[in-house]
FINUPA-597254 format. One record per residue (C-alpha): x, y, z. Coordinates in steps of 0.001 Angstrom, whole numbers, plus 500000, padded with zeros to 6 digits. Example, Ala and Ser with C-alpha at 12.3 -4.5 7.8 and 13.67 -1.06 7.14 Angstrom:
# residues 2
512300495500507800 513670498940507140 
This chain:
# residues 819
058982117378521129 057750114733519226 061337113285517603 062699113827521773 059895111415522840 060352109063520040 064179109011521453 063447109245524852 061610105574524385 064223104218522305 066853104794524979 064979103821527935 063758100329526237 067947100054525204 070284101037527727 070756098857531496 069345102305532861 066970105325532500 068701108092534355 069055110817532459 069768114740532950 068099117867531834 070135120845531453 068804124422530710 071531126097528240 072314129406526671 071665127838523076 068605126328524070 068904122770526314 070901119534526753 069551115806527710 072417113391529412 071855109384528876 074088107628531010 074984103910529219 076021100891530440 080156101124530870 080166104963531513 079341105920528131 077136109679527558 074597109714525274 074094113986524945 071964115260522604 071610119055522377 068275121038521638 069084124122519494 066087126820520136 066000128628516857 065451132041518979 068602131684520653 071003130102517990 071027129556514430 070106126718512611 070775125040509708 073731122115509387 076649124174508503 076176126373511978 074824123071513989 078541122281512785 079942125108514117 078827124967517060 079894121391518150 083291122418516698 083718125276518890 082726123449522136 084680120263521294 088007121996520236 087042125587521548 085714124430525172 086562120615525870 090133120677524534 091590124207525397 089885126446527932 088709123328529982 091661121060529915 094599121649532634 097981120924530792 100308122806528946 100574124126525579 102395121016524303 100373117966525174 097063119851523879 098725119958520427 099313116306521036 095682115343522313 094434117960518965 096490115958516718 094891112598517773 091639114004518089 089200112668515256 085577114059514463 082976111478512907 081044113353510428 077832111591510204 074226111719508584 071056109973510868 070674107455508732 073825106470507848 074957102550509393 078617100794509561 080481099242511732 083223100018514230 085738098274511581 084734100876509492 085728103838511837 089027101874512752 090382101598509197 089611105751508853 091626105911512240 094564104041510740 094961106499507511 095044109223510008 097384108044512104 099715107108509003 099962110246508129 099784113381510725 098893115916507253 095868113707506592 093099116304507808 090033113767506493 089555110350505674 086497109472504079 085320105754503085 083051103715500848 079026104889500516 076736102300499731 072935103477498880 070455101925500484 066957101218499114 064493100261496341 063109101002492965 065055101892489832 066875105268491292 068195103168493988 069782101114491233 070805103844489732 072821105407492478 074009101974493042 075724102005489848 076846105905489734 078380105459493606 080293102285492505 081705104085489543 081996107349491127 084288105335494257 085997102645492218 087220105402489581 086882108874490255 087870108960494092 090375106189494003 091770108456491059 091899111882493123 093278109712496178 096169108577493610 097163112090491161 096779114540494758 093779114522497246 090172113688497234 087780116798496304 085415116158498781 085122114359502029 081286113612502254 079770114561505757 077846111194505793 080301109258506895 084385110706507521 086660111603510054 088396114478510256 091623115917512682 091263117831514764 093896120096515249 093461120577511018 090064122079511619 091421124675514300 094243125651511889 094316129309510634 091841130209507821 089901126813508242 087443127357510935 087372130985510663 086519131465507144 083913128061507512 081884130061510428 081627132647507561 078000134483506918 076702134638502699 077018137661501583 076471137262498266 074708134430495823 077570132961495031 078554132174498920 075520131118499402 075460128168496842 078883127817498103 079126127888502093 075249126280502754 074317124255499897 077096121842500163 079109122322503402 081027119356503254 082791120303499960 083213123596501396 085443122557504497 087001120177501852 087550123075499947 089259124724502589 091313121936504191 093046121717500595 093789125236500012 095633125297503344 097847122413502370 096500119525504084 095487116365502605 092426114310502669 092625110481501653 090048107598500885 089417104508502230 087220101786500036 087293098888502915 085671101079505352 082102100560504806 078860102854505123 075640102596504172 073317105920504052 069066105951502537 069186107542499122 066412108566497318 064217106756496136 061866109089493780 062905111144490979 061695114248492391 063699113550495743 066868112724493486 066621115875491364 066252118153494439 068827116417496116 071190116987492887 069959120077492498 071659120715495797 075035118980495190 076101119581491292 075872124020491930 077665123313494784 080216121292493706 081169123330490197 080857126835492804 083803125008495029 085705123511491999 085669126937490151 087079128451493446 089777125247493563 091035126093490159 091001130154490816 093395129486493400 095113126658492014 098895128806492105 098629129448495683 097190125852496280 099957123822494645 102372125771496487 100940125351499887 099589121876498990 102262119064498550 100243116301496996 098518118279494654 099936118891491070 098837120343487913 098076117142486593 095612117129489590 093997120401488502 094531119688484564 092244116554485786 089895118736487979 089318121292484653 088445118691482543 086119117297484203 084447120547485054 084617120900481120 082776117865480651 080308118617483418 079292121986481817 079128120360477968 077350117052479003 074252117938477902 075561118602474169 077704116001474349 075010113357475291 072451114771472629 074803114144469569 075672111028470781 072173110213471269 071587111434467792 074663109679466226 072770106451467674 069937107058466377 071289107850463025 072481104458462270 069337102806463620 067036105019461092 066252102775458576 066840105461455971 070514105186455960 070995106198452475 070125109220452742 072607110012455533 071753113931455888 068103113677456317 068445111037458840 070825112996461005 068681116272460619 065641114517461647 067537112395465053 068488115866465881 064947117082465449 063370114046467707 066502114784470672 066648118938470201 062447119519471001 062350117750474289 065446119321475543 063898123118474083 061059121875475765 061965121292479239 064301124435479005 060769126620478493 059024124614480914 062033125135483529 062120129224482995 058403129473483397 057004126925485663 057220125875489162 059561123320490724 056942120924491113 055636121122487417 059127120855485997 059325117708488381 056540116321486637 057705117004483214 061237115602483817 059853112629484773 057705112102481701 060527113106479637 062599110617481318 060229107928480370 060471108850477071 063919109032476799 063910105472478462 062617104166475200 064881106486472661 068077104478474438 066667101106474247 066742102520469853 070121104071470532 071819100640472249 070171099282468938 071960101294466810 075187101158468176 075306097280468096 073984097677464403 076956100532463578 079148098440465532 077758095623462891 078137097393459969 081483099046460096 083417096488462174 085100096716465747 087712098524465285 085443101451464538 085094104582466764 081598103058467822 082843099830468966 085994101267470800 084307103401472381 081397100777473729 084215098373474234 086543100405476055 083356101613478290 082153098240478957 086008096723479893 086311099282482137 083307098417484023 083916095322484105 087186095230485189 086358097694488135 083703095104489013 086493092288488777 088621094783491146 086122094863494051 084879091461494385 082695092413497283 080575094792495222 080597093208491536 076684092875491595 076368096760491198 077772095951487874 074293094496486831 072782097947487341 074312099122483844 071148099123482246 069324101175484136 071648103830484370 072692103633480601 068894104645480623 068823107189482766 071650109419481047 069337111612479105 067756112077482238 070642112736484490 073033114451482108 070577116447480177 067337117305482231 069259116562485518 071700119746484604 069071121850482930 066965121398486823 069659122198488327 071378125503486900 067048126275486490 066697126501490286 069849127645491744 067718130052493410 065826127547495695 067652127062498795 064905124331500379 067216121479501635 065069119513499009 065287115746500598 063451114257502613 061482117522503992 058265117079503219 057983112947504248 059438114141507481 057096116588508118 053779114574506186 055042111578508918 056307113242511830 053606116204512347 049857116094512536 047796119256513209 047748119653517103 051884119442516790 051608122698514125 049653124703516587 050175123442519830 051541126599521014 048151128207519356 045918125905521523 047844126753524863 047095130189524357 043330129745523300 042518127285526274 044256130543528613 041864132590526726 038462130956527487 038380129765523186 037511126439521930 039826124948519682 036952121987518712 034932125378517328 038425126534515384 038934123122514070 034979122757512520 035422126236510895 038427125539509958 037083122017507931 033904124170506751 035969126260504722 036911124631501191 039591126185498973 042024125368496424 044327127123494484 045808127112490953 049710127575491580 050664130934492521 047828132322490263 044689132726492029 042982130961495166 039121129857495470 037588129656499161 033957128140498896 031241127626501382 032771130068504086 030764130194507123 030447133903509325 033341134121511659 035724132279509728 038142135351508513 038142136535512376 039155133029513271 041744132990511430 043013136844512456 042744135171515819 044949132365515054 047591134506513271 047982136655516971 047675134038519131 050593132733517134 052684135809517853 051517135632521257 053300132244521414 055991133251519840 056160136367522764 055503134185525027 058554131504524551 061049134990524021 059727135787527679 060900132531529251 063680132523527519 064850136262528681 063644135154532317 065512132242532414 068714133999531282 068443137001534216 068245133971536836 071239132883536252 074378134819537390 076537136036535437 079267138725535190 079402138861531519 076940140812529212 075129137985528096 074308136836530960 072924139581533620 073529139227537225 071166138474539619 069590140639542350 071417140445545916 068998138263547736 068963135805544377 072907135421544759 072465134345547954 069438132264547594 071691131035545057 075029130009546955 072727128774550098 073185125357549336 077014124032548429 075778121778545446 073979124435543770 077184126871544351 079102127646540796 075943126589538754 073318128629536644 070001128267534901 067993127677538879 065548130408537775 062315129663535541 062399126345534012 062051125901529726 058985124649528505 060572121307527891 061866120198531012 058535120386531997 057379117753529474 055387114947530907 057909112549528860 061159113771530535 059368114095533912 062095111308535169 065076113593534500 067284114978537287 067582119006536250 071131119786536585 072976122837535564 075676124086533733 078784125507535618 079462129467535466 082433129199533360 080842126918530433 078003129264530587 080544132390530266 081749130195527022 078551129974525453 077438133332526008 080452134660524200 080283131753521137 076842132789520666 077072136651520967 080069136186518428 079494133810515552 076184131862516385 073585135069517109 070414134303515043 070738136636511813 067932139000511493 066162138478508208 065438142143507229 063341142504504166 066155144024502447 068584141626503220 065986138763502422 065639140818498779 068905141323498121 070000137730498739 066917136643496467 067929138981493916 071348138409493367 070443134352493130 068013134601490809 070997136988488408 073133134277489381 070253131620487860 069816133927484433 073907134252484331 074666130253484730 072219129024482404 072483131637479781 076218130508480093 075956126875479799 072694127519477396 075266129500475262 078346127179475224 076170123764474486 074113125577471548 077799126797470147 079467122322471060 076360121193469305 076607123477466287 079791123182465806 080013119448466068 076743118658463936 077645120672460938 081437118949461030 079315115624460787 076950116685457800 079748118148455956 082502114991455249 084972117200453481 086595118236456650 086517114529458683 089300112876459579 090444109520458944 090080106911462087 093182105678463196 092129101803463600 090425101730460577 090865104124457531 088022103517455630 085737105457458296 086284109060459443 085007111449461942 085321115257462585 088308116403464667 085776117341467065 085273113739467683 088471112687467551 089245114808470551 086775114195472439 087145110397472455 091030110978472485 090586112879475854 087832110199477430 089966107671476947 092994109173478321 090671109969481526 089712106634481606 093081105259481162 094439107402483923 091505106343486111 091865102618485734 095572102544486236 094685104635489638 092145102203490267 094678099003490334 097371100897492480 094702102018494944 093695098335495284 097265097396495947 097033099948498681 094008098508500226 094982095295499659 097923096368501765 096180098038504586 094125095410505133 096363092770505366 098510095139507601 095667095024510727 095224091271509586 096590088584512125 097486085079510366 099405082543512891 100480079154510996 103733078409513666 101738075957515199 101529074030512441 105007073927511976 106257073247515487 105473071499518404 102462073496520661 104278074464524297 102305073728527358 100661077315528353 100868077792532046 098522080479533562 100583083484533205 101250082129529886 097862082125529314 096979085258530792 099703087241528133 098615086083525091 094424085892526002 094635089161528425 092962090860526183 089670088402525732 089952087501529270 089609091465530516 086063091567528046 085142088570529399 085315089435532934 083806093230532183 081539092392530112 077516093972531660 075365090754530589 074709088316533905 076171090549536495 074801089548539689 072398092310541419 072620091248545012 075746093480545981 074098096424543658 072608099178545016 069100098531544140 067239101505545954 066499103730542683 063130103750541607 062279105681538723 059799105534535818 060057103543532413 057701104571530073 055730101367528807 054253101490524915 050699101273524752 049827098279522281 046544098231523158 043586101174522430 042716102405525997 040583105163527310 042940108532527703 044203109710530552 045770113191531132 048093112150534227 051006111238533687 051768108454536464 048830106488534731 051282105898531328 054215105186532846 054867102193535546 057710102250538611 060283099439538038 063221098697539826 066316098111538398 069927098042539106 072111101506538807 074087102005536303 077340099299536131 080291100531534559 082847097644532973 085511098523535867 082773097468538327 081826094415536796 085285093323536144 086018094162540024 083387092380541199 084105089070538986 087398089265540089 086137089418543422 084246086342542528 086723083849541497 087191080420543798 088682080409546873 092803079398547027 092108076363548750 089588075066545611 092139076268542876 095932075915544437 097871073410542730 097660070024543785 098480066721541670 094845065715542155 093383068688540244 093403068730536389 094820072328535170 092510071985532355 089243072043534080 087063074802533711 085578076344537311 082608078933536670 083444082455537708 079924084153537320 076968083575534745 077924083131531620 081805083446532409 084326080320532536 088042080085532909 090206076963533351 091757076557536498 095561077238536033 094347080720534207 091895081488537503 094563080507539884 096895082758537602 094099085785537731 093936085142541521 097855085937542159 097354089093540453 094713090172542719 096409091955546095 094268090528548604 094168087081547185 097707087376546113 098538088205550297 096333085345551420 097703082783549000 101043083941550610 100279083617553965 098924080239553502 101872078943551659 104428079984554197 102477078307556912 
């Protein structure tokens, strides 16, 4: 309750009005803000003992009832114009605490509508934050949108469109095999990493395979919080990059089937897609010889090239061997702590690698493979920078990513494949809970009960703080200084808990037999409560009149007005519920068997990417030590390198190649689509202005003139309706002494009803100067401005223009005239 009240305030100090509803429903309950202009503010209150939880099924569910219920079963039309209302139906996808602008949404709404196979448009993330690994991610999102999703926007379709911020069709997501195979339960490990560790690139996933297409947009503009501490970014990655390689893995096993269904994806699409998943699963070898190449040619031992090469691997291969041991034994949090010291390590070993590249780049010349390869990097940062204007300053954040690549392509990956068997969320989980909970939220439930029960919870809490304990780990726990009693308090806690937990299945079970029903979900009331029931005509066709929730009896949503869902909505979500949305029953066998076959997954993946790095890195070291097999370097043949090498920096450079020229011809796109919604108007510097008349006026400026009139600010009250009273709750700023009722915390104001734009434009229109102050006369100047209301002016010819169009002016002017 404590998030609702937080809301609660934030809306009634916001909208032009408080009145709000309260509805009691099947999945738990629903709150109704009515805004200024008509608008609903709903927000929906899962109860975790009637619904499942978790984002993908939250997802789920407002899919159903927006395309399920809203669309078909409680729409009248035909067959036809539903397809037509599905197909310009669009979904935000959003995260809390993600911002943009309407703009934004608009530009998403114009790929759409370009082209009807486009099932999801996503558009440009920004990070938001401070400290270093806000940098960082200011750097990697740049890249990561400038190259690699302007790229798969160019060669086929974008991998993944991110739920933080995109728009998806609707009638895509109620295609066959999309929203059937999303509301899908894990089975096994590998669905699990799959379908609820990354659920946006799982519906991605899916919208692909069926054929559709799913396009980018960099001018539309969101910013979302990123993390800001290493541990929050590794458990947030440790999330995404499993993930991400489970749905790529499952792109490319079905890649026949998909480039057969799927027009705008190719091979070279998946060619792309494999590499990259190649270089994903190798990037920790790959980064460790480079890192030891580096370090190499800074050694100051350079004659005796061997030795130095054998001892850079040395000073790179123990940290790595020592995180790995640290990762297979320890706990999250102590591999946390290890990464991050390793990462400040590492922080120094690059500022001595950067050194030795500018001294190989030095002592060979340019045209070596050392300064190609920093060139080539460097121009095509640059020139992405150049490319996007707007966003070049992320450029500046090289540095601290170049230093964080041991970190995030070596310990990052190593975390990650580690702890594929944690399925926490991982962000933000803890600060929520550290900020947003206190002890009497934890237990309120507890304290009810005890209070019923004749216990005092001030005697719980004291025993509670007399008891001292701590705990190494998962290895043994100390409890000192343990007064008598204490063990039976907390047996007592433990089933007054369960008590609680009885007690809210209870009113949940008695809320459902009040209301009637003639499905199975929903049992049917006794005789006399039927017609108790249909006694009064507005309560006829409506459910949920029995025994209130707990939380419409909150002291905070006192004000609501309790309304109630209508039979055949509640039919609806009695059958979604019974059917996909039924809270799964965590069996100990099931939970076992889950945990199980993760953890095999864990052992297989890392002894897997453990097994092909070890076989890159000895393959490509010994090549290096041993010159007789190098090859010579095609800029410069006095230096050589091992074919190994060659490749590699042969295939980066192709990648980057084919990403750059993407790059451009995605700008020229943009640059197209935004000049496309742009209006420029130079005729009237070019010709001579024509006189506007009113009508004149009224066709070009309708538009403006229509907000202007509508618009809620400095309506007049006196012909509102100003009989509602209700409560606004009032902060407290000041410490005062507590009081329990709730009429003391809140204060009675009165305050208009709610105005809708078509009332406000009514009654301005209503408002305008008589005929006899704004007919035409040669006295009167047409370009004078008369006052309409507060705060809204037109000039005369447009008022007396407006005033024609109104019937009952237009039939007085008329009358007038012809006398």
């Amino acid at each position: 309750m404590l998030y609702i009240n937080v809301l609660f305030r934030a809306v009634t100090g916001a909208t032009f009005d408080i009145y709000f509803r309260k509805i009691s429903t099947p999945y738990g309950g629903c709150l109704e803000w009515e805004l200024p202009g008509g608008n609903l503010l709903v927000l929906h209150l899962k109860d975790k003992m009637k619904i499942r939880t978790k984002k993908r099924w939250s997802q789920v569910m407002y899919l159903y009832y927006l395309l399920g219920w809203k669309l078909l079963d409680d729409m009248d039309c035909d067959v036809t114009k539903k397809q037509a209302i599905a197909d310009n139906t669009y979904l935000l996808f959003l995260d809390g605490d993600v911002m943009f602008q309407p703009s934004s949404l608009l530009l998403l709404v114009d790929l759409m509508k370009k082209n009807m196979n486009v099932a999801a448009a996503c558009g440009r993330v920004h990070p938001v934050g401070s400290g270093p690994m806000v940098w960082y991610q200011k750097f990697e999102y740049a890249i990561g949108h400038w190259l690699q999703k302007s790229t798969e926007h160019m060669i086929g379709c974008v991998l993944c469109s991110p739920g933080c911020f995109s728009l998806f069709r609707g009638s895509t997501l109620m295609a066959p095999n999309i929203l059937s195979k999303y509301k899908q339960n894990a089975e096994t490990g590998v669905e699990y990493i799959q379908y609820n560790q990354g659920e946006d690139r799982w519906l991605s996933t899916l919208l692909l395979q069926e054929g559709f297409r799913i396009e980018y947009c960099a001018a539309a503009d969101a910013y979302t919080q990123a993390p800001e501490s290493l541990a929050e970014f590794y458990n947030q990655r440790r999330r995404w990059m499993p993930s991400t390689i489970a749905n790529i893995i499952d792109l490319l096993l079905s890649c026949r089937n998909t480039v057969q269904k799927n027009a705008t994806i190719s091979w070279l699409y998946i060619i792309y897609q494999a590499a990259l998943l190649g270089a994903t699963l190798i990037g920790p070898g790959v980064t460790l010889l480079m890192i030891t190449g580096a370090l190499t040619a800074a050694l100051p031992s350079a004659d005796l090239s061997v030795t130095s090469a054998w001892i850079s691997f040395t000073l790179n291969f123990l940290p790595v061997l020592l995180f790995c041991v640290i990762c297979a034994s320890g706990s999250p949090k102590i591999q946390i702590q290890a990464a991050s010291i390793l990462t400040g390590l590492y922080g120094i070993i690059m500022v001595i690698v950067f050194v030795g590249t500018i001294v190989q780049v030095v002592q060979t010349s340019a045209n070596g493979p050392s300064g190609v390869f920093l060139w080539v990097i460097l121009g095509s940062f640059v020139l992405s920078a150049l490319m996007h204007p707007l966003e070049f300053s992320n450029v500046f954040h090289v540095l601290v990513y170049f230093m964080a690549i041991p970190s995030t392509f070596i310990l990052l990956t190593i975390y990650s494949f580690s702890n594929i068997h944690v399925v926490s969320w991982g962000t933000r989980e803890t600060a929520v809970a550290k900020a947003g909970m206190d002890d009497n939220d934890e237990i309120t439930s507890v304290h009810m009960w005890m209070k019923m029960l004749g216990l005092s919870t001030s005697s719980l809490r004291r025993r509670l703080e007399s008891a001292l304990s701590f705990n190494f780990h998962n290895l043994f726990k100390c409890m000192c200084c343990v007064r008598p009693g204490y063990r039976d308090e907390f047996h007592r806690l433990a089933m007054l808990e369960q008590l609680g937990k009885l007690d809210h299945k209870l009113d949940s079970i008695l809320v459902t037999m009040r209301a009637p029903s003639t499905g199975t979900h929903f049992p049917e009331t006794s005789d006399a409560g039927a017609a108790q029931l249909s006694s009064t005509p507005e309560r006829q066709n409506q459910v949920g009149i029995g025994l209130q929730p707990h939380w419409m009896t909150s002291e905070a949503l006192a004000t609501g007005h309790v309304t109630y869902l209508q039979h055949k909505e509640i039919q609806f979500w009695g059958l979604l519920l019974d059917k996909y949305l039924k809270p799964l029953v965590e069996t100990a066998e099931r939970t076992e068997k889950l945990n199980r076959e993760l953890k095999e997954l864990r052992n297989t993946s890392c002894l897997a990417v453990f097994i092909l790095n070890i076989l890159f890195i000895t393959m490509v070291f010994f090549l290096q030590i041993n010159p007789d097999v190098n090859v010579e370097w095609i800029l410069d043949r006095t230096q050589k390198l091992t074919p190994i090498a060659m490749a590699f920096i042969a295939l980066y450079i192709s990648i980057l190649f084919l990403q750059i020229v993407s790059m451009l011809f995605h700008r020229m796109g943009t640059f197209m689509h935004i000049m496309s919604i742009t209006h420029l108007n130079f005729g009237h510097c070019f010709r001579k202005r024509k006189e506007f008349t009113g009508d004149d006026d009224l066709q070009v400026n309708g538009v403006h003139l229509v907000k202007q009139l509508q618009q809620l600010q400095h309506v007049d009250s006196d012909s509102m309706n100003t009989d509602n009273v209700y409560a606004v709750p009032i902060s407290d700023q000041q410490p005062g002494p507590s009081n329990d009722s709730f009429k003391s915390r809140f204060k009675l104001k009165r305050r208009q009803k709610t105005v809708k734009y078509e009332d406000a434009f009514i009654k301005r229109l209503d408002q305008l100067p008589q005929t006899d102050d704004i007919v035409p006369d040669e006295e009167r100047d047409w370009q004078e401005e008369v006052q309409v209301s507060r705060g809204v002016t037109l000039k005369r010819k447009t008022a007396f223009a407006l005033s024609m169009k109104s019937p009952h002016r237009k039939n007085t002017l008329t009358a007038k005239t012809s006398s």
